[in-house]
N, C-alpha and C positions, 0 to 999 in steps of 0.2 A: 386836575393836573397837580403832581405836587412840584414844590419845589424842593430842589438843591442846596446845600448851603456847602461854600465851601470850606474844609477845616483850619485853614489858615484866617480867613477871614470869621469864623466865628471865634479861634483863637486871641483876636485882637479885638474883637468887641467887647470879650469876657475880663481881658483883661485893661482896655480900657476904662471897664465899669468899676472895676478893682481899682485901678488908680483916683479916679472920682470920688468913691468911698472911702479910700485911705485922707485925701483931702479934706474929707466935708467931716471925717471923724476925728482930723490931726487940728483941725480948727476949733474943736469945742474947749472952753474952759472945764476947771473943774466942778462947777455947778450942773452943766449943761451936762458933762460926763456922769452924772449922778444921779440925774431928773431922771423922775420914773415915766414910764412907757405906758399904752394903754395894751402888752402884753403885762396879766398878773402876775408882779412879786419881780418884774426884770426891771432894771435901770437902762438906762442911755447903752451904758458898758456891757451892760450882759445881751443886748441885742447887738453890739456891731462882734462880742466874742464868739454869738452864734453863728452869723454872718463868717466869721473868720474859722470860726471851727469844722464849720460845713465845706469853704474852700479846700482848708487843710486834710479835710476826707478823702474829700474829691481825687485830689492831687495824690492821695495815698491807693486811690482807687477804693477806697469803703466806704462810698455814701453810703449815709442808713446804720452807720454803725454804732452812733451815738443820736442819745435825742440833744435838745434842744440846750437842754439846762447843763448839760454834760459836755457840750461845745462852748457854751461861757465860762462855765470853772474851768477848761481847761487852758483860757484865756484869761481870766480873771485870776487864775492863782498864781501866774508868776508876776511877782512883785515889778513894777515901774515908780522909779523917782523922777518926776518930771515929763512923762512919758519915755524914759529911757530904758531899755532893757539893761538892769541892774550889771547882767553877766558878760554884753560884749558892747554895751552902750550906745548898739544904734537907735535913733529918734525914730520910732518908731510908736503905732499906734498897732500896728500888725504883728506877727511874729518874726523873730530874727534866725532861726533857724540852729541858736543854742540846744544842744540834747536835755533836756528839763532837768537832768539828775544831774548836771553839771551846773545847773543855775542854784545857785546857794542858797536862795530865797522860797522856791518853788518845793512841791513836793515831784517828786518822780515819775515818770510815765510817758507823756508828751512831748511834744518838741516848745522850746521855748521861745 
């Protein structure tokens, strides 16, 4: 038998888990944001940008379209003072949804 899921309720699981992750990664210090991972050559940061970059596929509809390392730099390159996004200052650990060539800091491409 298989089961069903329904798509409202997997909608709110997914983004349950979303909110969870945004908490447990808005809670780290800058040490903890830094500490390396037992993936090779990733920090704290470059695994929750993959985490965040693979959402932001998702939601474009292009899972697959980037790897791995290529979902942190495009989390990783725009600049945060404080964890703030430089260009519209929401506290944010996630992205803000600036156009990357509008954020002053970043280089061009992604969304910010």
């Amino acid at each position: 038998m298989t089961a069903v899921l329904v798509r409202t309720d997997v909608a709110r699981g997914v983004l349950d888990e979303y909110e969870s992750f945004a908490s447990l990664i808005e809670s780290l210090d800058a040490k903890a944001w830094e500490a390396p991972t037992r993936c090779r050559g990733f920090q704290v940061r470059d695994v929750a940008g993959h985490v965040i970059g693979l959402a932001e596929d998702v939601a474009k509809g292009v899972p697959g379209s980037r790897n791995a390392e290529e979902e942190a730099a495009s989390v990783r390159d725009c600049e945060r003072s404080s964890r703030r996004c430089v260009r519209c200052s929401t506290r944010s650990t996630t992205t803000c949804g600036t156009a990357r060539a509008a954020c002053p800091t970043s280089r061009s491409g992604a969304v910010c």
